[in-house]
DOSESE-793920 format. One record per residue: x, y, z of N, C-alpha, C in turn; residue in one letter. Coordinates in steps of 0.001 Angstrom, whole numbers, padded with zeros to 6 digits, always signed. Layout:
BEGIN
XYZXYZXYZa/...
//
This chain:
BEGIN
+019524+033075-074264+019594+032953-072800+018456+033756-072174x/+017803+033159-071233+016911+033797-070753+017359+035023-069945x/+016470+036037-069318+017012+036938-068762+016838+036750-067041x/+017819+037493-066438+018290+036834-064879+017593+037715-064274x/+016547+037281-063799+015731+038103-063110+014198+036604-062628x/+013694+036977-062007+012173+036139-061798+011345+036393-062177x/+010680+035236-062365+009349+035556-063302+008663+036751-062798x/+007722+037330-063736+006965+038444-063429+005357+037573-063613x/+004280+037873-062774+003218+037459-063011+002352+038419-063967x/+001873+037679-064453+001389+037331-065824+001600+038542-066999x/+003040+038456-066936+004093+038706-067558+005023+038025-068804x/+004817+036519-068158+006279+035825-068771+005557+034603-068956x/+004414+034416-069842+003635+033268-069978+004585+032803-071302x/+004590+031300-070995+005375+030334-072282+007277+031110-071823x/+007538+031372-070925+008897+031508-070706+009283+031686-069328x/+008623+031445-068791+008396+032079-066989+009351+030296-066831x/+009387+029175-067260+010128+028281-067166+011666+028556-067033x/+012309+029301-068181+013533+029249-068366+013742+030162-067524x/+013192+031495-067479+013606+032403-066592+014006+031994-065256x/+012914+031168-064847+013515+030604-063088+014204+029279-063323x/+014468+028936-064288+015805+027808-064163+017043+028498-064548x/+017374+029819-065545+018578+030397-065294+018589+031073-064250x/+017641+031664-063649+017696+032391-062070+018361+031131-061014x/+018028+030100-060708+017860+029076-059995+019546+028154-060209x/+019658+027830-061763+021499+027334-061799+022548+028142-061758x/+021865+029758-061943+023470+030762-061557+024246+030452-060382x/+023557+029666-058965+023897+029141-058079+023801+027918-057309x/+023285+027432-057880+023060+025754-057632+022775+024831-058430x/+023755+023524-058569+024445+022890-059071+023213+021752-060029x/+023635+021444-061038+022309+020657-061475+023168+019799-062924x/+022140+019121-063051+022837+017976-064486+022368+017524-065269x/+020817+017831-064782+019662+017224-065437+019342+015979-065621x/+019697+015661-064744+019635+014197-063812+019330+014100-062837x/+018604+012654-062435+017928+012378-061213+019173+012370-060176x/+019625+013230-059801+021163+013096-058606+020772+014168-057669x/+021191+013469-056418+020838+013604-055684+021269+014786-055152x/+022818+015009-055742+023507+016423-055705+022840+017637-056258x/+021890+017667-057084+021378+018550-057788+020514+019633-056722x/+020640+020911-056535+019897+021634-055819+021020+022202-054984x/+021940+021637-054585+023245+021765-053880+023877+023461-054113x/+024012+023929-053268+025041+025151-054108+026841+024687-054754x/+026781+025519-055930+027747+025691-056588+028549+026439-056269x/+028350+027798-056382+028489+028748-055959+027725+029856-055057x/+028446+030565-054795+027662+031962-053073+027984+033373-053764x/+027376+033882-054019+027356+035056-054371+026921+036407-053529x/+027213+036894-052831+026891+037527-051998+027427+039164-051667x/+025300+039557-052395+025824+040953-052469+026259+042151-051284x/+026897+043324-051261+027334+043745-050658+026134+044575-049416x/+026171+044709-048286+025237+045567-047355+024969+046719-047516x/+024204+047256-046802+024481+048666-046163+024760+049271-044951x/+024780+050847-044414+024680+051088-043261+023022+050845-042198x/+021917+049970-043412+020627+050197-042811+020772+048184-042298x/+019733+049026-040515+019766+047968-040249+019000+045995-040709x/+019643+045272-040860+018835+044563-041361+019300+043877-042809x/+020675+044361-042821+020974+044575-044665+022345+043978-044715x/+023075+043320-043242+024153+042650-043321+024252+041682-044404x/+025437+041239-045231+025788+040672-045902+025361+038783-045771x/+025381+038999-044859+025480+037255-044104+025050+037866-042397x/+024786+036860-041995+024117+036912-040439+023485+035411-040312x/+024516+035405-038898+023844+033905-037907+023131+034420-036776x/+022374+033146-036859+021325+033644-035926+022364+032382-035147x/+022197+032887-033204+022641+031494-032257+022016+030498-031887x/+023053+029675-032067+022195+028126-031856+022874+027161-030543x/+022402+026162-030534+023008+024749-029920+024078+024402-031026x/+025152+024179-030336+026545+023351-031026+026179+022046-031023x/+026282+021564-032169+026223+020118-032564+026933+019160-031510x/+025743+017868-031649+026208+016759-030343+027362+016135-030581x/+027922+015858-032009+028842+015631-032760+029233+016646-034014x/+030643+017047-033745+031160+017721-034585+031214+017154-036255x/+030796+017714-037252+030649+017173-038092+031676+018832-039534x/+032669+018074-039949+033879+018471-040939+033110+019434-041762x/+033924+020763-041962+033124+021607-042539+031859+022472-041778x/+031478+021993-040963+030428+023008-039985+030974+024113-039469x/+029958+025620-039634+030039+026358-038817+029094+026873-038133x/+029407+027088-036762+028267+027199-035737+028724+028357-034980x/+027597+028963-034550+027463+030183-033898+026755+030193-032530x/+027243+030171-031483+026747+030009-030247+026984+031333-029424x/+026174+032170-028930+026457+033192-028160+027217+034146-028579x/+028709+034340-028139+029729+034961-028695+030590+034738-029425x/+030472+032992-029884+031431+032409-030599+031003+031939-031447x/+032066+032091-032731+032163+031134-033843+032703+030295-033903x/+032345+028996-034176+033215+027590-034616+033097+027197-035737x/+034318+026361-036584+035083+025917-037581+035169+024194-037489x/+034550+023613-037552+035022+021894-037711+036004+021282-038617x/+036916+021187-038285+038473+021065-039716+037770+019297-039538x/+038422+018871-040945+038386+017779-041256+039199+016235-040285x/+039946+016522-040151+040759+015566-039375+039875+015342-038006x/+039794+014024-037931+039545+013988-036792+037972+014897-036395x/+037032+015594-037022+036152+016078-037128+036064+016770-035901x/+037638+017342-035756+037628+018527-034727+037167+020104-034668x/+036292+020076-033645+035725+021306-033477+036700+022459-032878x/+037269+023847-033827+037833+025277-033742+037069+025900-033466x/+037719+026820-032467+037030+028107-031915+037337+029023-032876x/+036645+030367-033419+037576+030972-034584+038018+032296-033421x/+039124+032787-033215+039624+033954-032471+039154+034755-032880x/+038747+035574-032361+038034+037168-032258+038543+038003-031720x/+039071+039457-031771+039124+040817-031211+038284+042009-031364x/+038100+042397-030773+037506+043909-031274+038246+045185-031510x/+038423+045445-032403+038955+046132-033692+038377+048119-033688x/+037855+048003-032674+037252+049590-032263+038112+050223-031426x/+039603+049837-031116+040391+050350-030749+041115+050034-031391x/+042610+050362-031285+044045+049815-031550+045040+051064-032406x/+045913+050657-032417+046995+051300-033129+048133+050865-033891x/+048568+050915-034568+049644+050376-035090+051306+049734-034370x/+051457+048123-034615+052202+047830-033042+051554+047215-032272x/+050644+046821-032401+049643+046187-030628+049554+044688-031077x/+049031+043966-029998+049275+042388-029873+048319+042117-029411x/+048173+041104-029988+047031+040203-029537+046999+039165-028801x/+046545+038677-027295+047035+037867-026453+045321+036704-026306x/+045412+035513-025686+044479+034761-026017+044409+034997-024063x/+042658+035244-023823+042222+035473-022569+042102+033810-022018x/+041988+033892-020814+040667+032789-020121+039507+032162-020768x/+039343+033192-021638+037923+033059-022080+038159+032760-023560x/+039129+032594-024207+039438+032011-025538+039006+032982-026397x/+038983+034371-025937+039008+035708-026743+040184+036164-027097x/+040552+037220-028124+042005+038026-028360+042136+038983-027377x/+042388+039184-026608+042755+041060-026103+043761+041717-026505x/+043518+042872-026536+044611+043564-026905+045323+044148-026192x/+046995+044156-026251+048101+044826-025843+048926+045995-026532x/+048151+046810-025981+048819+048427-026802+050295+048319-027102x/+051221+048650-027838+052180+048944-027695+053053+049205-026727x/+054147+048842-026468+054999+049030-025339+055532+050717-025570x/+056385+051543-024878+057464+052462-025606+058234+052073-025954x/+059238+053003-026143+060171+052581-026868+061620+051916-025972x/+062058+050609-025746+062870+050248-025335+061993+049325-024047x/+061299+049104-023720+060200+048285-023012+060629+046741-023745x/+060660+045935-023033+060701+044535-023496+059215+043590-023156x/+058943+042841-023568+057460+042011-023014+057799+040866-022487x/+057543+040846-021368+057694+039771-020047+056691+039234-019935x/+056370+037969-018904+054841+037561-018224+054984+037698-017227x/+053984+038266-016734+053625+038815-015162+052057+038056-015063x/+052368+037198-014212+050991+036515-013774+050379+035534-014581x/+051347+035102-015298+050957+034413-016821+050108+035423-017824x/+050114+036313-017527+050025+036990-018860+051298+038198-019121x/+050923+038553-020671+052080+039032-020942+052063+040884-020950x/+053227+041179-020615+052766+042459-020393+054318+043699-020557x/+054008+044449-020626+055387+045341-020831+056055+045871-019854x/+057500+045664-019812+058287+046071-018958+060018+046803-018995x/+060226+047928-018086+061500+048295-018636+062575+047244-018734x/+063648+047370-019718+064560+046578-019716+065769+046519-019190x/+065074+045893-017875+066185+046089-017141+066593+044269-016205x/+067174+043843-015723+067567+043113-015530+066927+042599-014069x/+065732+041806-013768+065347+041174-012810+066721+040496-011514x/+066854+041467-010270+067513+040757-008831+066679+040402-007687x/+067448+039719-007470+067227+039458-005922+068316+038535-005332x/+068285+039102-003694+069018+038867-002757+068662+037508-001901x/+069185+036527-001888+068740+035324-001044+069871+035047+000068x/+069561+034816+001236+070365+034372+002476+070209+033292+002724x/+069327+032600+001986+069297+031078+002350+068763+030500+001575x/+068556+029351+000930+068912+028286+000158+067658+028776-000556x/+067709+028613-001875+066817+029289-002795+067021+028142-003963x/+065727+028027-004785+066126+027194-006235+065481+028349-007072x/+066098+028531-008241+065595+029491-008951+064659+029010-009869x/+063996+030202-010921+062770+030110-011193+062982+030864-012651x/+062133+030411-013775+062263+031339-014859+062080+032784-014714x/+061853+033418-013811+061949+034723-014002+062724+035403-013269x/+064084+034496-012677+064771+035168-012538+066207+035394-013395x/+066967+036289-013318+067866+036832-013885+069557+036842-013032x/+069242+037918-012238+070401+037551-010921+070285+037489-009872x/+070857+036589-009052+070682+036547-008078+071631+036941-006822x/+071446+037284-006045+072594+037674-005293+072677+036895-004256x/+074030+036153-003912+073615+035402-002730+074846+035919-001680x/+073998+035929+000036+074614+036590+000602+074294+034853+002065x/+075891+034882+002041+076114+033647+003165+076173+034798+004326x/+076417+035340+004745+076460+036133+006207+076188+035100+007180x/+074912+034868+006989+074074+034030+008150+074628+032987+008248x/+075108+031964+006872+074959+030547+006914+075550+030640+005488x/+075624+028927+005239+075943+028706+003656+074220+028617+003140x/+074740+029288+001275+073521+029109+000681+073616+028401-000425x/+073027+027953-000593+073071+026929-002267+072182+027404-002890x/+071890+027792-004111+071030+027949-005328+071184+026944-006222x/+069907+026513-006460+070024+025504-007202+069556+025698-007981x/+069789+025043-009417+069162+025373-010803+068041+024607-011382x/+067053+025074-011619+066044+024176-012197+066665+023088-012947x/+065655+021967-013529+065997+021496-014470+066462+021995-016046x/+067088+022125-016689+068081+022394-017839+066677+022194-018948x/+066525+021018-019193+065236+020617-020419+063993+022006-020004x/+063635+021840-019184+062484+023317-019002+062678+024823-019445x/+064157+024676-019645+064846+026114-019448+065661+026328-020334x/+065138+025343-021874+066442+026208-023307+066918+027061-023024x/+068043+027697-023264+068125+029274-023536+068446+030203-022348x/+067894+029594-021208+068102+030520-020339+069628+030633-020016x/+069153+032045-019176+070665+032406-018476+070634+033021-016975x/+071150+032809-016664+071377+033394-014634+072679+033305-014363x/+072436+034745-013560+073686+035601-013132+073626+035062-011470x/+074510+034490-010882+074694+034293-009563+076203+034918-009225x/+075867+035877-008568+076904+036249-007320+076926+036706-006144x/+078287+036284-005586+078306+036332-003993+078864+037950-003442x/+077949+038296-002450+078428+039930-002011+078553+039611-000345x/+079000+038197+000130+079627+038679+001382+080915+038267+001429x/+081818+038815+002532+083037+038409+002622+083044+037454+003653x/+082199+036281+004424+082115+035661+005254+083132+034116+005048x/+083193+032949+006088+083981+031992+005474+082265+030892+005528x/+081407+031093+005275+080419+030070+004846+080527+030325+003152x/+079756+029116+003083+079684+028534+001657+078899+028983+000777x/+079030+029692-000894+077730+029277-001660+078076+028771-002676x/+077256+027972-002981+077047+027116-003990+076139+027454-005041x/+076305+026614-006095+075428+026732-007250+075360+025211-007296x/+074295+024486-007346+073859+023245-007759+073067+022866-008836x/+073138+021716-009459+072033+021235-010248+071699+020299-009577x/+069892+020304-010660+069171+019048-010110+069575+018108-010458x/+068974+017121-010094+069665+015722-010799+068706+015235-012137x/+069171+014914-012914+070339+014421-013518+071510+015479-013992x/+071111+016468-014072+072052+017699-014598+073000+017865-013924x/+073884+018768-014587+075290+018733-014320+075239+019992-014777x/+076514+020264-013925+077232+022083-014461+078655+022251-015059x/+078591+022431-016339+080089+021941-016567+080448+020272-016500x/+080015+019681-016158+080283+018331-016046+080450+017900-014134x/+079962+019080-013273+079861+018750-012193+078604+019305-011427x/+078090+018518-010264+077002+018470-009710+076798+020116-009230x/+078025+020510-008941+077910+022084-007995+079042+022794-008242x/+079315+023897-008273+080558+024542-008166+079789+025897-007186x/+081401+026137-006508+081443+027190-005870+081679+028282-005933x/+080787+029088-005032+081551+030549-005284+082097+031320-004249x/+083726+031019-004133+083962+031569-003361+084535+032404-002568x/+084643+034213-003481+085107+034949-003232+084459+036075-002963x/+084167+036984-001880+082985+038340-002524+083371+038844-003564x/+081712+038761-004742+082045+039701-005319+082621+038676-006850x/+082387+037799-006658+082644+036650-007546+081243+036255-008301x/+081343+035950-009316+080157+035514-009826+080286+034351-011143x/+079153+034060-011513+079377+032900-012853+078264+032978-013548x/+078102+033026-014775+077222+033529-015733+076623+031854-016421x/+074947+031090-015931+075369+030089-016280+074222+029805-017365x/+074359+029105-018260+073145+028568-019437+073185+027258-019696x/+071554+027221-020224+071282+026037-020178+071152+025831-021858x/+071548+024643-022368+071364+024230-023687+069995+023427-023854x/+069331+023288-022672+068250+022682-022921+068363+021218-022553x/+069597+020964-021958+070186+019194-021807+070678+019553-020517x/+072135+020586-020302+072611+020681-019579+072923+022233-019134x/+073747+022497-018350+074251+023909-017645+075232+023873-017483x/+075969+025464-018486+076694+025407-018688+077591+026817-018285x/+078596+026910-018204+079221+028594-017124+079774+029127-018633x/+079533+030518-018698+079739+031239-019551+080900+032128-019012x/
//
């Protein structure tokens, strides 16, 4: 076997051949045939850097993203890396964070900008809510509010308090399909003779009826949705 290294000038006369063809197939593919595959890499071998500049392992330089995504490409544009998966010769963004902070516990949330950011750790007993569509930490405590007049609720709420004083109030419940899982606390804190109600939208039902009432101060009904319908707990 020849030895893995490159020719040396005028060094390696009558062998300077083999030397750069075992230098040359340790990584690219050959058959000794006219094919067209031949020259191709086989294998990537790729030695390790240093701290000096200039000595990274691998390095893209930025380019123009292809006019057509083509399976297997990766491209480097500005701040981003892309991935072309096979199907459909769809072009991936690859997610990125920066890793010069953090601690053990933290989250990674996807920006505007199709970056990771990071979310430190909550304390201890903090639950993670969305505030503003993004997500963020908060004590665990139970989201109220007080409505005097006709209100439809909203995923972020929890209980509601409804106060007829003025008038009758109806709360109405979102649609059920939007809202697996959820749950809402509705109760009444006046002693007045107006009305409140709890309604669904239509097609939904509560219990098997359009509305039920509430009508005692100080009365309440605990209600969930299965994701179909709403149901009183």
């Amino acid at each position: 076997m020849a030895e893995q290294r490159l020719p040396i000038v005028n060094s390696d006369d009558g062998v300077w051949g083999d030397i750069i063809r075992q230098y040359i197939v340790k990584e690219h593919f050959n058959d000794d045939t006219d094919n067209p595959a031949n020259g191709g890499h086989k294998t990537v071998t790729i030695r390790a850097g240093t701290a000096s500049a200039g000595t990274a392992p691998l390095k893209f330089t930025s380019g123009t993203l292809l006019s057509s995504p083509e399976a297997g490409a990766v491209e480097f544009n500005t701040d981003n890396v892309y991935f072309t998966i096979t199907t459909g010769a769809v072009r991936k963004k690859v997610a990125l964070y920066d890793d010069t902070s953090g601690a053990t516990g933290d989250l990674y949330y996807r920006d505007s900008g199709g970056s990771f950011v990071r979310l430190a750790a909550g304390a201890n007993g903090k639950t993670l809510r969305v505030a503003s569509g993004l997500p963020a930490w908060a004590d665990a405590t139970l989201a109220t509010s007080t409505k005097t007049s006709n209100y439809t609720v909203t995923g972020t709420d929890v209980v509601v308090f409804a106060n007829a004083a003025g008038g009758n109030v109806t709360v109405t419940l979102p649609l059920a399909s939007s809202l697996g899982g959820y749950r809402f606390y509705v109760k009444r804190i006046d002693s007045s003779g107006n009305t409140v109600s709890i309604a669904a939208t239509n097609p939904d039902t509560i219990d098997g009826q359009t509305s039920v009432t509430v009508r005692a101060q100080y009365d309440s009904y605990t209600i969930v949705s299965n994701g179909s319908l709403w149901y009183i707990i």
